[in-house]
N, C-alpha and C positions, 0 to 999 in steps of 0.2 A: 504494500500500500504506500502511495507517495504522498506524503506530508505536503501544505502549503507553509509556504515560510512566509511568516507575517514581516518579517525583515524587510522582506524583498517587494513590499508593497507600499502603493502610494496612500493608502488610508492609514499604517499602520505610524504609531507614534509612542515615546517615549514618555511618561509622566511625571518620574521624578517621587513616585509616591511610596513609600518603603511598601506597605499591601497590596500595593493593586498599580506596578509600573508599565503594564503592558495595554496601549489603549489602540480602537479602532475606531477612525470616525465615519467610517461608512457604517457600523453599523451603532455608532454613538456612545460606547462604554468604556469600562476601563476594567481590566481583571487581576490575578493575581499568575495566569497560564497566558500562555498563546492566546490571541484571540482567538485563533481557526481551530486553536483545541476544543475553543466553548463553544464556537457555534456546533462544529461537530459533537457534540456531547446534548448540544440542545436540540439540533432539530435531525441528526442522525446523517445530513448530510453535508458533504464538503461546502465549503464558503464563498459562496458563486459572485463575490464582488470583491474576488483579488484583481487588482490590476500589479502589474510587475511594473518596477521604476526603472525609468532609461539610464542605461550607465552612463557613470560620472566620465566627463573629459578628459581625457588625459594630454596633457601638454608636453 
């Protein structure tokens, strides 16, 4: 089974919050797992509002 990597997403964001540093704003939360762990765990299927980020520049 292949894993989404919330890393590698443009909704995906850092909070900063010691419980809960992993947020997503597509789908508006903030948790203490992967998002795409929770949504998988909540609705049983993969996270269908990954989009992947363009690689950075390199100079």
């Amino acid at each position: 089974m292949k894993r989404i990597n919330c890393r590698r997403c443009i909704y995906y964001f850092v909070t900063w919050q010691a419980g809960k540093p992993h947020g997503c704003r597509a789908y508006g939360f903030k948790s203490q797992q992967l998002p795409s762990i929770v949504v998988f765990q909540s609705s049983g299927s993969d996270c269908s509002q990954f989009i992947q980020k363009k690689p950075a520049k390199s100079s």
